[in-house]
C-alpha positions as a Markdown table, in Angstrom:
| # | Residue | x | y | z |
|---|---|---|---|---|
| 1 | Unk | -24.2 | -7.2 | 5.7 |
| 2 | Unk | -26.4 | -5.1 | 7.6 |
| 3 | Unk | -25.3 | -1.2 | 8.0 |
| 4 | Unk | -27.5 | 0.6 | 9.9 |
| 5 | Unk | -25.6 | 4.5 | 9.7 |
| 6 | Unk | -26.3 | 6.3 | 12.8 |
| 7 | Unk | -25.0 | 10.0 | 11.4 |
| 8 | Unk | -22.7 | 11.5 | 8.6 |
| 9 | Unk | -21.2 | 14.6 | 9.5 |
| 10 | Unk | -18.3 | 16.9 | 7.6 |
| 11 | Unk | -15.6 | 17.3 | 10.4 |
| 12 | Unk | -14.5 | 20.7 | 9.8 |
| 13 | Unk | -10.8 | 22.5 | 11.1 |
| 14 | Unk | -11.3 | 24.1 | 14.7 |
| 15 | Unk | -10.1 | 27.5 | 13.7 |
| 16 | Unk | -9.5 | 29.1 | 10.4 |
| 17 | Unk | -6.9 | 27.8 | 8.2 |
| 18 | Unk | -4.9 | 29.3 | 5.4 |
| 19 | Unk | -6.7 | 29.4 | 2.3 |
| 20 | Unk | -3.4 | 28.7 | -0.1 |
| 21 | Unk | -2.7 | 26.4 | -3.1 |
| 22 | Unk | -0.2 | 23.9 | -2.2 |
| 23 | Unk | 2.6 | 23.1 | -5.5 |
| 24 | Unk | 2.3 | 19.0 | -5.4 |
| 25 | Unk | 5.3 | 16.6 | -6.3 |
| 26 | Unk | 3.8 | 14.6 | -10.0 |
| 27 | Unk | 4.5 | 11.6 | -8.0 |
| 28 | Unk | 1.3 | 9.7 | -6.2 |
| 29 | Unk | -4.5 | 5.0 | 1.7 |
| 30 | Unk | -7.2 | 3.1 | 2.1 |
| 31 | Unk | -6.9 | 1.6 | 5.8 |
| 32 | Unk | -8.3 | 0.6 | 8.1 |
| 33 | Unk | -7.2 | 0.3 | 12.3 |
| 34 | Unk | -9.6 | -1.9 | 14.2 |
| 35 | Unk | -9.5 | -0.9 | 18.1 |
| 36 | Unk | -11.2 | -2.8 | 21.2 |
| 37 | Unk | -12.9 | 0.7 | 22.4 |
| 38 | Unk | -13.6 | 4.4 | 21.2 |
| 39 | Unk | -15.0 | 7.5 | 22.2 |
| 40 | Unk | -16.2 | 10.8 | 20.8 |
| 41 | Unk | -12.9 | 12.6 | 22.3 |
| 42 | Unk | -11.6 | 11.4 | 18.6 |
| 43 | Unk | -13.6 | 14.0 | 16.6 |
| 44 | Unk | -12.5 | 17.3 | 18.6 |
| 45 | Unk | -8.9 | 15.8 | 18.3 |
| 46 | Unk | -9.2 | 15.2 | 14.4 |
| 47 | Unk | -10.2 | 18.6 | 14.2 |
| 48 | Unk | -7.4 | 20.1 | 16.3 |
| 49 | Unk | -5.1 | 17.6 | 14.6 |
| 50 | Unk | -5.9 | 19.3 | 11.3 |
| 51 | Unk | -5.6 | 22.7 | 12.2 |
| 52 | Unk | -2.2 | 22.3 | 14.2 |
| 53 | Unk | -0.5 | 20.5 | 11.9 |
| 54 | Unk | -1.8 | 19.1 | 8.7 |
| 55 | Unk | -4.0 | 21.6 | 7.7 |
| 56 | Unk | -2.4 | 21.4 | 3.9 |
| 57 | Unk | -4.0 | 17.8 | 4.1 |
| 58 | Unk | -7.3 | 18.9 | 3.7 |
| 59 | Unk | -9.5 | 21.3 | 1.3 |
| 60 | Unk | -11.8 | 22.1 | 3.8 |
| 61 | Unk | -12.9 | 19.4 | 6.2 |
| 62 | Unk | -13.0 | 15.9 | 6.3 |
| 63 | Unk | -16.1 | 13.4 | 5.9 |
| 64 | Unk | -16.9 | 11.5 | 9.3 |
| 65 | Unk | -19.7 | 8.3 | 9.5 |
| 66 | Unk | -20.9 | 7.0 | 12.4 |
| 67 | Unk | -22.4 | 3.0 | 11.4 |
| 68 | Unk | -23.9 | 0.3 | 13.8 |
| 69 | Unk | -22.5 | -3.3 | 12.6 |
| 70 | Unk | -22.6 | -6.8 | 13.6 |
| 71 | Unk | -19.8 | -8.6 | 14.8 |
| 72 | Unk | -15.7 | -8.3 | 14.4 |
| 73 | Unk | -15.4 | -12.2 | 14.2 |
| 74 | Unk | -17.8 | -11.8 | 10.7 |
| 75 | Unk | -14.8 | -10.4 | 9.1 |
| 76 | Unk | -12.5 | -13.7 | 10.0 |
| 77 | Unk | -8.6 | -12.7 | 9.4 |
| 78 | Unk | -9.3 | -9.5 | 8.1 |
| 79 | Unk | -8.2 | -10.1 | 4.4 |
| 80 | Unk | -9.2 | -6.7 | 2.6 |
| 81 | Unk | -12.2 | -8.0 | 0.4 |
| 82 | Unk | -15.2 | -6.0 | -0.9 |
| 83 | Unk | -16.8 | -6.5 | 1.8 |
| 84 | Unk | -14.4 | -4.9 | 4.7 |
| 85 | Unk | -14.6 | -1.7 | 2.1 |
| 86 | Unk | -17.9 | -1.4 | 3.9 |
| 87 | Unk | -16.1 | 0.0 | 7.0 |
| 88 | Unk | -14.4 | 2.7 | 4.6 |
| 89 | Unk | -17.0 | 5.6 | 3.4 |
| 90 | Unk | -16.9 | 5.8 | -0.1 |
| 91 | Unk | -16.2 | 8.8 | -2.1 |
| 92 | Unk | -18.8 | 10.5 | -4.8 |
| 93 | Unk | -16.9 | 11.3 | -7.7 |
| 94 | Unk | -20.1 | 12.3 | -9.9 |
| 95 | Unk | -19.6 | 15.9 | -8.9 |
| 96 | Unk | -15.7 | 17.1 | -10.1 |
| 97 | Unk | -12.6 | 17.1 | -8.7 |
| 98 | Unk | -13.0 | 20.0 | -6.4 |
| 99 | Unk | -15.7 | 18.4 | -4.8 |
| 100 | Unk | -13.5 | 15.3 | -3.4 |
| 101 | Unk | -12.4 | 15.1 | -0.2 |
| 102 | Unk | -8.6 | 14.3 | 0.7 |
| 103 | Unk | -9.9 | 12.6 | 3.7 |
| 104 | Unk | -12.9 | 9.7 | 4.9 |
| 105 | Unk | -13.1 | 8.5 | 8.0 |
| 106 | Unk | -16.0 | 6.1 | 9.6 |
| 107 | Unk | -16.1 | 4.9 | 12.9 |
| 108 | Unk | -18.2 | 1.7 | 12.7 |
| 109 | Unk | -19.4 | -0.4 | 16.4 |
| 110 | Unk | -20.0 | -3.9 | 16.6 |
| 111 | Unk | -22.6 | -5.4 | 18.6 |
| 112 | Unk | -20.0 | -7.6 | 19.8 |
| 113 | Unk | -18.6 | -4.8 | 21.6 |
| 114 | Unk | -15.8 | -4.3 | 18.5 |
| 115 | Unk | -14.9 | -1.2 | 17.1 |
| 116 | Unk | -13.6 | -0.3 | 13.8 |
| 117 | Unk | -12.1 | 2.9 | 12.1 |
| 118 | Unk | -12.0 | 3.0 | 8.6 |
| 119 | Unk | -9.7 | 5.8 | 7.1 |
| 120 | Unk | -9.6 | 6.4 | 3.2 |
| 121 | Unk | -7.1 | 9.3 | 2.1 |
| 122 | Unk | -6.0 | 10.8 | -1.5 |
| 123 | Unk | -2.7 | 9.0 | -2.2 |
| 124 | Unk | -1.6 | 11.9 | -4.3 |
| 125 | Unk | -1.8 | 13.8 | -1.0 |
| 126 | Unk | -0.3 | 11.2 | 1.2 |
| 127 | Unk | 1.9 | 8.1 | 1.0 |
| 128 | Unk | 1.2 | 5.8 | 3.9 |
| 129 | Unk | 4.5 | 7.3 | 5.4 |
| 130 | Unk | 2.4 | 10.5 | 5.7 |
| 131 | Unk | -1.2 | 9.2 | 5.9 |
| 132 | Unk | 0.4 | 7.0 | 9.5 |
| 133 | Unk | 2.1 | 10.2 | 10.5 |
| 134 | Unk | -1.4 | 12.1 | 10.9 |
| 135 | Unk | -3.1 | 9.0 | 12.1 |
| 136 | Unk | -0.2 | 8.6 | 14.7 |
| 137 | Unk | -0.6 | 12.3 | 15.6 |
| 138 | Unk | -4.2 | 12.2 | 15.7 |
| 139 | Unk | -4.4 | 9.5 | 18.6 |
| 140 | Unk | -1.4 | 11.0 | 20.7 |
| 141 | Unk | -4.1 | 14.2 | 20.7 |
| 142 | Unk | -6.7 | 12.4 | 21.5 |
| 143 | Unk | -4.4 | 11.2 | 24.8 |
| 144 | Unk | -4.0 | 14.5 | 25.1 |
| 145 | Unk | -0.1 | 14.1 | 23.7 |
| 146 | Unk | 2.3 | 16.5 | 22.5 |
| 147 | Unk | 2.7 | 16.1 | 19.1 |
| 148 | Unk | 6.4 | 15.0 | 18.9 |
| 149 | Unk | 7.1 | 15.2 | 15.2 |
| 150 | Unk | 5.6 | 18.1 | 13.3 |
| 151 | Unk | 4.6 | 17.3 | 9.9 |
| 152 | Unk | 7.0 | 19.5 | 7.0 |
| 153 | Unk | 5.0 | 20.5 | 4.3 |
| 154 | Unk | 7.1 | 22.0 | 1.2 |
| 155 | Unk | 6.3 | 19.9 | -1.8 |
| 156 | Unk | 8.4 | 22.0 | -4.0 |
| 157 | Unk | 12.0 | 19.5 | -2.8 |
| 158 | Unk | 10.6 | 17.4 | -5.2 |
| 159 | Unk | 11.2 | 19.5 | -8.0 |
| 160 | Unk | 12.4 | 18.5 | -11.5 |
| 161 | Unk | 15.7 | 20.2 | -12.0 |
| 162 | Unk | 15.9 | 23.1 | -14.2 |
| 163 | Unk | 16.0 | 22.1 | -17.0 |
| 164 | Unk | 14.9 | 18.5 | -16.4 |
| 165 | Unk | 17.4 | 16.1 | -17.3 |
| 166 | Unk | 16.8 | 12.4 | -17.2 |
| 167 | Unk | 19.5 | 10.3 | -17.7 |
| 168 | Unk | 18.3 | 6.7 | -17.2 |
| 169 | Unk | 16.1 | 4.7 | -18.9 |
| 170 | Unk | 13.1 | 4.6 | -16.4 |
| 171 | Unk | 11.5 | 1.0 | -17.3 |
| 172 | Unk | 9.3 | 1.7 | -14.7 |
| 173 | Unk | 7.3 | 3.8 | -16.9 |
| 174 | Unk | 7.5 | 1.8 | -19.6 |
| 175 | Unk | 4.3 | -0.4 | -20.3 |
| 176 | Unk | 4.4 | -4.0 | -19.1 |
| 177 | Unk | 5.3 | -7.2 | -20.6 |
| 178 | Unk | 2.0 | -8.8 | -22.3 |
| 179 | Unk | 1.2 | -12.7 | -22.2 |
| 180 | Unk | 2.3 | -15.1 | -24.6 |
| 181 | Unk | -0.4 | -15.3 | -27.6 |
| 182 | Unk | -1.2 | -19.1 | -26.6 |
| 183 | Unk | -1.5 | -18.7 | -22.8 |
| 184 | Unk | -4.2 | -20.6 | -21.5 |
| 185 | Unk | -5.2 | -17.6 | -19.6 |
| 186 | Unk | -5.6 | -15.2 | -22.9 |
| 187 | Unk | -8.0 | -18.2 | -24.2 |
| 188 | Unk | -11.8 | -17.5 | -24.0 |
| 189 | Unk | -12.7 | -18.5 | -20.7 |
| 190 | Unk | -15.4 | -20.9 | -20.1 |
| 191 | Unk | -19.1 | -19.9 | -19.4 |
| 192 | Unk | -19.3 | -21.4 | -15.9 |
| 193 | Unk | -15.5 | -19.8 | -14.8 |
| 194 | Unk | -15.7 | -17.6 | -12.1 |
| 195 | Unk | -12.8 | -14.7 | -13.2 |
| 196 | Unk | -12.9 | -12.8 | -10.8 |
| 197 | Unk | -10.4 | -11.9 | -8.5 |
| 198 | Unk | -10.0 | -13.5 | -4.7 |
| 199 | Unk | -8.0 | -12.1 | -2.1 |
| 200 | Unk | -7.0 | -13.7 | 0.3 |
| 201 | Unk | -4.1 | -13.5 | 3.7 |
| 202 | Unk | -1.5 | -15.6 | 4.4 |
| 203 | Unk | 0.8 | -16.1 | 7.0 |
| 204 | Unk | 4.5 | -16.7 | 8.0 |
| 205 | Unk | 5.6 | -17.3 | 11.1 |
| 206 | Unk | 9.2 | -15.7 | 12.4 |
| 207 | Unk | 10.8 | -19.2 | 12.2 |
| 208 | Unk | 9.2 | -19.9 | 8.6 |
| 209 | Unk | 10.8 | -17.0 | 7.8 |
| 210 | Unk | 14.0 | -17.5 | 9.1 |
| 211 | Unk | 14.1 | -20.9 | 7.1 |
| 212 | Unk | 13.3 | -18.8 | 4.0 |
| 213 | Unk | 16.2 | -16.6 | 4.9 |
| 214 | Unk | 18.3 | -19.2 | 4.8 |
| 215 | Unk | 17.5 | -20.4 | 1.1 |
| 216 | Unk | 20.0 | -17.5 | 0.5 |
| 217 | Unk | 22.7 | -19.4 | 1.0 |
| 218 | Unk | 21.5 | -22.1 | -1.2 |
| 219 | Unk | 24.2 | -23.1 | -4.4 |
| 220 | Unk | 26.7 | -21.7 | -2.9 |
| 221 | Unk | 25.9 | -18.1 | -3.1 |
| 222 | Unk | 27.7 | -16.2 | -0.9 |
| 223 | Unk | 25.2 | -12.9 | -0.9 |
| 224 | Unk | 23.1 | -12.5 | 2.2 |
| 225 | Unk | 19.6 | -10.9 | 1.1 |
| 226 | Unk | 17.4 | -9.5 | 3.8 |
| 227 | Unk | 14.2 | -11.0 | 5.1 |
| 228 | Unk | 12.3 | -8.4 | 2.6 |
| 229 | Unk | 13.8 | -9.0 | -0.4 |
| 230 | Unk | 13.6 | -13.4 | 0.4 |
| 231 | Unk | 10.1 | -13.0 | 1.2 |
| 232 | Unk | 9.1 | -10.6 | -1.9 |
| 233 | Unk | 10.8 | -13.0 | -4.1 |
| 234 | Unk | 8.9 | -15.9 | -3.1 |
| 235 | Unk | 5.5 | -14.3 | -3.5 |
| 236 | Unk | 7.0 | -13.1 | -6.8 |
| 237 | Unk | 8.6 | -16.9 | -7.7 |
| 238 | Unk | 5.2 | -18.8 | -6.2 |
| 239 | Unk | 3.0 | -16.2 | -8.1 |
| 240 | Unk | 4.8 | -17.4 | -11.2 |
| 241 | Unk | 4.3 | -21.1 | -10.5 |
| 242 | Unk | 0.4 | -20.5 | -10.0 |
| 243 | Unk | 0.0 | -18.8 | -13.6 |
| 244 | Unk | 1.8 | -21.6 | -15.1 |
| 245 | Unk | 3.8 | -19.0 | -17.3 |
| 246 | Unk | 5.5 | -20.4 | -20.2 |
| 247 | Unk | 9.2 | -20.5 | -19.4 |
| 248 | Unk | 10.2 | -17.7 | -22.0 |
| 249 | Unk | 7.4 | -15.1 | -20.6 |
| 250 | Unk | 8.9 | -12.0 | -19.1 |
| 251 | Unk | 7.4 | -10.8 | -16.0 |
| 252 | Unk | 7.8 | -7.3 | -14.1 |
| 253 | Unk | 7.2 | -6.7 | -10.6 |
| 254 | Unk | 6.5 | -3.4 | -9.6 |
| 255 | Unk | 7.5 | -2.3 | -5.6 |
| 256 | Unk | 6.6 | 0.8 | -4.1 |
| 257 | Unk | 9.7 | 2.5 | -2.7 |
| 258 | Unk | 10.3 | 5.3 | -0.8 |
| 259 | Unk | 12.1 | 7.8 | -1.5 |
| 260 | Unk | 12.5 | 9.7 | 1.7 |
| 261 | Unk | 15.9 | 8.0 | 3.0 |
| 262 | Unk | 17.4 | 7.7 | -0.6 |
| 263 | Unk | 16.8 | 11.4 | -1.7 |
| 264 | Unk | 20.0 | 13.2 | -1.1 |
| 265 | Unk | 20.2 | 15.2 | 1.3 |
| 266 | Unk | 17.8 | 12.9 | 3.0 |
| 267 | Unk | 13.9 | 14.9 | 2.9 |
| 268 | Unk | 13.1 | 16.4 | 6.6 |
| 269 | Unk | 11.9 | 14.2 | 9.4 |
| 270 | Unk | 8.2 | 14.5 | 8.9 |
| 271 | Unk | 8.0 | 15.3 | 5.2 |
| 272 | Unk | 4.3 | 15.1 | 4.6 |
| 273 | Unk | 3.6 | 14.3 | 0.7 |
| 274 | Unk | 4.2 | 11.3 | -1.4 |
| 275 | Unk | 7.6 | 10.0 | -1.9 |
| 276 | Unk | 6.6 | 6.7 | -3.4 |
| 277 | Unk | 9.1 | 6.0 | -6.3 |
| 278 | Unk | 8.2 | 2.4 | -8.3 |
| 279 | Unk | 11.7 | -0.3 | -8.7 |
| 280 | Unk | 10.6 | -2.6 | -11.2 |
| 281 | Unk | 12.9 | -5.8 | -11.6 |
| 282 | Unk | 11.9 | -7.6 | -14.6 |
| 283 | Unk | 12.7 | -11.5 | -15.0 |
| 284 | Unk | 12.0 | -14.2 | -17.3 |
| 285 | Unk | 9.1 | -16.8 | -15.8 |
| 286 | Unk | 11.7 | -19.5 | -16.4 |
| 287 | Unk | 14.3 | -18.5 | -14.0 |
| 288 | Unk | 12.2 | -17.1 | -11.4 |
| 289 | Unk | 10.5 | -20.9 | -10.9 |
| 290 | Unk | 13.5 | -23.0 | -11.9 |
| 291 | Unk | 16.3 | -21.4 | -10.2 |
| 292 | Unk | 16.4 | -20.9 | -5.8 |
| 293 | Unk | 14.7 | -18.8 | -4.8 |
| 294 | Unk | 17.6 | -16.0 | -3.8 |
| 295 | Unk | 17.5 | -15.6 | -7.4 |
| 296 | Unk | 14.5 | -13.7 | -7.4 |
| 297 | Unk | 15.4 | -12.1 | -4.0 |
| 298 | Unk | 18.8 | -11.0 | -6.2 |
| 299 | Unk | 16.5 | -9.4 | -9.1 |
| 300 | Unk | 15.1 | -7.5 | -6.6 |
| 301 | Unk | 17.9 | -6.2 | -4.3 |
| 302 | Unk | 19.6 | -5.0 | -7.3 |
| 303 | Unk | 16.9 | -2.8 | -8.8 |
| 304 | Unk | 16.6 | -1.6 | -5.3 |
| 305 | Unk | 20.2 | -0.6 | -5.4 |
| 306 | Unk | 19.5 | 1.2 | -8.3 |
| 307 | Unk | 17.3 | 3.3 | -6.7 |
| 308 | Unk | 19.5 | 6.1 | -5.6 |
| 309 | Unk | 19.1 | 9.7 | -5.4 |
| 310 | Unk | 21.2 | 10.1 | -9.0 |
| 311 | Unk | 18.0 | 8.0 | -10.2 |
| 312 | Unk | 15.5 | 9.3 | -8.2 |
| 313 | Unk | 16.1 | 12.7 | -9.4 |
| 314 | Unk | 16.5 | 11.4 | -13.1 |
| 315 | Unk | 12.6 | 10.1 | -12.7 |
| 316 | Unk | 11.6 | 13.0 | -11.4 |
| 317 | Unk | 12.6 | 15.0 | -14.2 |
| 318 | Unk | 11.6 | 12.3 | -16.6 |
| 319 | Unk | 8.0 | 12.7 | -15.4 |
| 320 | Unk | 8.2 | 16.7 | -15.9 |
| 321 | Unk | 8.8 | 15.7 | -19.3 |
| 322 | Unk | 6.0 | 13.8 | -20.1 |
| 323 | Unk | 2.8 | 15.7 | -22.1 |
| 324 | Unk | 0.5 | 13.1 | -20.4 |
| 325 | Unk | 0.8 | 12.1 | -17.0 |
| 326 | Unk | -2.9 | 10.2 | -18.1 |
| 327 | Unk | -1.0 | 7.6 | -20.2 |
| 328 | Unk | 1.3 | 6.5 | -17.6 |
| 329 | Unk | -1.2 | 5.8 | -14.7 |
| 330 | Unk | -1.4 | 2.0 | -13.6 |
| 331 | Unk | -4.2 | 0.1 | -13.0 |
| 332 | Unk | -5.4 | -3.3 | -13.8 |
| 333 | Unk | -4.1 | -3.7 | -17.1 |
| 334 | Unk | -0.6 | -2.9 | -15.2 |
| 335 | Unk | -0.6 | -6.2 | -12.5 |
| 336 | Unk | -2.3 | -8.7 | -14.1 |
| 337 | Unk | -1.1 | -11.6 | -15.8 |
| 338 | Unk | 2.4 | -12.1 | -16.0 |
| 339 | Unk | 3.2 | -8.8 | -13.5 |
| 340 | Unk | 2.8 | -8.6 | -10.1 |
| 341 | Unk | 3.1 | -5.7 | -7.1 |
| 342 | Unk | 3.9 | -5.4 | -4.3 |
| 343 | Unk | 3.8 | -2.9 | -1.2 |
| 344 | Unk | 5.5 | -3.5 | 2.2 |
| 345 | Unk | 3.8 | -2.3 | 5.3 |
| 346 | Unk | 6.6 | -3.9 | 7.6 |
| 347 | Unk | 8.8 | -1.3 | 8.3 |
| 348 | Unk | 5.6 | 1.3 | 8.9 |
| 349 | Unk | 4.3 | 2.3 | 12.3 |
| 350 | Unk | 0.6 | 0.5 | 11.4 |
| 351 | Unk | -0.2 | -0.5 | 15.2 |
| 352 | Unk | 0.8 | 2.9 | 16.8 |
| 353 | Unk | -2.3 | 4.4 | 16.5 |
| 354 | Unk | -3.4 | 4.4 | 20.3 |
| 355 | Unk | -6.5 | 6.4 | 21.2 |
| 356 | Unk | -6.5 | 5.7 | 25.0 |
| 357 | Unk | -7.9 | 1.8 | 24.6 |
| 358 | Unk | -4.5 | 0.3 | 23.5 |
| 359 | Unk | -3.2 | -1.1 | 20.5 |
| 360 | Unk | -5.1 | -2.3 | 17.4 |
| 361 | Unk | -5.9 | -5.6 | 16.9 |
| 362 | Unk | -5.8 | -5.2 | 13.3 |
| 363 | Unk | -4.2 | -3.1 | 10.7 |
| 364 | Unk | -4.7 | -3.6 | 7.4 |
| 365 | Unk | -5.3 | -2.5 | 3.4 |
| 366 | Unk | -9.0 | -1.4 | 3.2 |
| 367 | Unk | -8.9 | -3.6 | -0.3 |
| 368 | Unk | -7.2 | -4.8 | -2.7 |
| 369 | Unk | -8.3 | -2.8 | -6.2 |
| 370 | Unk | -6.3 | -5.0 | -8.9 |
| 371 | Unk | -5.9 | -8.6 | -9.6 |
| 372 | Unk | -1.8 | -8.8 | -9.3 |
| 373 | Unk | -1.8 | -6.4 | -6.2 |
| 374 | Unk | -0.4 | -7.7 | -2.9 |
| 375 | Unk | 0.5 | -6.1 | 0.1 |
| 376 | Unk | 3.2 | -7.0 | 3.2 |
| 377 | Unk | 1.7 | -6.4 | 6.5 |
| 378 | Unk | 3.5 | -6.8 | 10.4 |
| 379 | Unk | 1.9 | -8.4 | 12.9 |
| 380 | Unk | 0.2 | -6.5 | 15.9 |
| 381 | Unk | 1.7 | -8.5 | 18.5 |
| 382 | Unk | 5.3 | -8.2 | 17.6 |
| 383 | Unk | 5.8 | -12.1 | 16.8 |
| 384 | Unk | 8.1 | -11.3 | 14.0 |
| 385 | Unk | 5.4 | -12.7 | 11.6 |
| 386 | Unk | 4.4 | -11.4 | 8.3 |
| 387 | Unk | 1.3 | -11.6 | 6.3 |
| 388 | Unk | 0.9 | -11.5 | 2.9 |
| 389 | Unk | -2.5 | -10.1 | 1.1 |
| 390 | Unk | -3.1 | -10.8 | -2.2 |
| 391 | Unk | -5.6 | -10.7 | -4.7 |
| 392 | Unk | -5.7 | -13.1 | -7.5 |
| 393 | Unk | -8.2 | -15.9 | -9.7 |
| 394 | Unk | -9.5 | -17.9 | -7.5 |
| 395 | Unk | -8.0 | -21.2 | -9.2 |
| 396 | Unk | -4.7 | -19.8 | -9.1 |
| 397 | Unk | -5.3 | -18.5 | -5.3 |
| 398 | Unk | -5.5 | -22.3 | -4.6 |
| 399 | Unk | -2.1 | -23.0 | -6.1 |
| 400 | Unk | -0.1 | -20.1 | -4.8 |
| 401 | Unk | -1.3 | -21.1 | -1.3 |
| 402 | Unk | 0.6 | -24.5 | -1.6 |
| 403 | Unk | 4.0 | -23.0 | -3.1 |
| 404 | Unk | 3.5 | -20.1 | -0.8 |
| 405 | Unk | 3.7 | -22.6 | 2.3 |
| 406 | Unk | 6.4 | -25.0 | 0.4 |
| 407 | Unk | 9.1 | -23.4 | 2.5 |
C-alpha cells in the first residue's frame, strides 16, 4: 500500500494541565471509526477535549498523522488485518516507558473521497467503555456540543481491600489448558504450511440470529439464554469443530467483562479507567461439539453469573497479592489452540462518534494481535446484525466459516 504522510504533529492540551501522578487500578484500544468527511476543526477540539475533561488520559500530548491513501473500497469489509493497522500510527517502544504515548491518532484521506481515523490508546488507561467515552466527547466538541457526561477519574474505587482477602479460586488467572500430546496441530508442521494466522469477518443477519436464539429451547431446556451468550457459544462450539479437538480436551474461553454495572455500589456514570474483569468458562471439546448448542451458551451464562461484586472484589485483591503481575499477562500462548476469546462491542456506543459529517460507516478493531482472539461488533445501520472477527489458521478459517453459517 502506498502511504504517502502529509505531516506528524504532537497534539498538545490547550491550557496547562495538572502535573499529578494518577494511582491506577492493577487491572488493564486499537480502533478505528471510518467517516465520509473531516475537517481540521477536529484537532482544536481534541485539544480542548483533553484539557476539559480527560486530561488524566494523557502524559503530555497526544501523537497526530496526517496520511494520503488510496481507496476505502481497497480495504473490502474492513476485517482488522495487518494491513488496516496502517491507518493506526504505531508506537516506538525503543525508548522506555515514559516515553509512550497513552494516545495515537491518524487521520488518513482516500482519493476516493473516504476518510479514515485511526485511534490507538493504552488499555491500561482506558477500556473501550472509557476510550468511546472520550471519542464520543471529542466529536460532540467538535459540533460544538456540551459535553453531557463528564468523565470521573478516581482510580483508587478499585482498591484491594485492606488487607486483601480473596476468597475464590480465580481460574481466570490460572494458566490455560494445553493440547493433547498427539494433536495433529502439536505435530511438526509441514514445510509448505502456511501457519500463520487469518482473520477474517463474518456476518449474522437479525433473523439468523433469532433462529440461533431459538436453539435454546432445543431438548427440552426450559432456560432462555440471551442473544449474547447463544451467539458466543457458537463461535466458541464452531471454533471447536474447526480444531478438530479430541473429545477429552479441555478448552477455556476467556470474555472480557465489565465490571462497571456489577461492582457494588455501581462505579459513577462516566468512570474513566479500566474495569475489564476476565469470566472464563471452561468445557470439555466433547460436549461443547456434541451437545446443542445452549449448552455452551449455559457454560457461559453461568460463569457470567459468577461474576458479582463478592467476586469482583475477591480478584481484585487476589491480584494485590500477586509478586508478579509479569507472569500473569496473556498473550498468544493464552488463545491459541484449544482456548479461545472473546470481546463484545455490541452493547458499546461504536457509531456515535459524529464529527459534523454523520455517522461512520465503519467501526471496528484496528487488529487482531493473537491467533484465538475474536471480537463481536454491531452494525452501523441498526439492522440488528452482528459480525464476528476472528483470527485463526487459515485451514481452520475455512472450516469455521461453514459451522459458523450451519445455523
Amino acid at each position: 500500500m502506498l502511504i504517502n504522510v502529509k505531516n506528524s504533529t504532537m497534539v498538545c492540551p490547550a491550557e496547562d494541565t495538572p502535573r499529578t501522578a494518577i494511582w491506577n487500578s492493577k487491572r488493564r484500544f486499537g480502533a478505528r471509526c471510518w467517516f465520509r468527511s473531516i475537517q481540521w476543526q477536529l484537532v482544536s477540539a481534541v485539544t480542548t477535549t483533553v484539557v476539559l475533561s480527560f486530561t488524566a488520559t494523557v502524559r503530555e500530548c497526544s501523537l497526530w498523522r496526517l496520511i494520503q491513501l488510496a481507496s476505502v473500497d481497497d480495504f473490502g469489509d474492513f476485517a482488522p488485518t495487518l494491513r488496516l493497522r496502517e491507518l493506526i500510527p504505531a508506537v516506538d517502544y525503543s525508548a522506555g516507558i515514559e516515553t509512550y504515548p497513552l494516545l495515537v491518532l491518524q487521520v488518513t484521506y482516500f482519493k476516493c473521497g473516504g476518510v479514515s481515523l485511526g485511534v490507538g490508546m493504552q488499555h491500561h488507561a482506558a477500556d473501550g467503555a472509557s476510550g468511546l467515552h472520550f471519542i464520543n466527547s471529542w466529536s460532540d466538541m467538535a459540533r460544538a456540543i456540551h459535553v453531557s457526561i463528564s468523565p470521573f477519574i478516581d482510580r483508587t474505587l478499585l482498591h484491594a481491600r485492606h488487607p486483601p482477602r480473596p476468597v475464590f479460586d480465580h481460574i481466570e488467572y490460572k494458566p490455560p489448558p494445553a493440547m493433547k500430546t498427539d494433536h495433529p496441530l502439536l505435530q511438526p508442521a509441514k514445510p509448505d504450511s502456511n501457519t500463520t494466522a487469518a482473520v477474517s469477518i463474518f456476518t449474522l443477519t437479525r433473523h439468523q440470529l433469532n433462529i440461533l436464539k431459538g436453539k435454546s429451547k432445543e431438548d427440552g431446556n426450559t432456560i432462555t439464554y440471551s442473544s449474547y451468550e447463544m451467539l458466543a457459544g457458537h463461535v466458541w462450539r464452531s471454533v471447536s469443530k474447526a480444531r478438530a479437538l479430541p473429545n477429552d480436551q479441555e478448552t477455556k474461553l476467556y470474555i472480557a467483562t465489565d465490571g462497571r454495572s456489577r461492582l457494588q455500589p455501581p462505579l459513577p456514570q462516566g468512570y474513566f479507567g479500566n474495569v475489564i474483569f476476565t469470566t472464563t468458562p471452561i468445557a470439555v471439546a466433547g460436549d461443547l461439539m456434541s451437545k446443542p448448542t445452549w449448552y455452551a451458551a449455559s457454560r457461559i451464562h453461568d460463569a457470567l453469573l459468577r461474576m458479582d461484586n463478592d467476586y469482583l472484589r475477591s480478584a481484585l485483591d487476589y491480584l494485590e497479592l500477586q509478586p508478579d503481575l509479569k507472569a500473569l499477562v496473556r498473550g498468544a500462548h493464552t488463545f491459541k489452540c484449544p482456548n479461545l476469546g472473546i470481546t463484545s462491542w455490541a452493547r458499546l456506543p461504536i457509531h456515535d462518534a459524529d464529527f459534523g459529517w454523520g455517522r461512520p460507516i465503519f467501526m471496528g478493531p484496528g487488529g487482531i494481535a493473537y491467533e484465538g482472539l475474536s471480537f463481536i461488533i454491531p452494525s452501523s445501520t441498526n439492522d440488528g446484525s452482528l459480525s464476528v472477527a476472528i483470527a485463526l489458521p487459515p485451514d481452520q478459517m475455512k472450516l469455521f466459516q461453514e459451522f459458523f453459517y450451519d445455523i
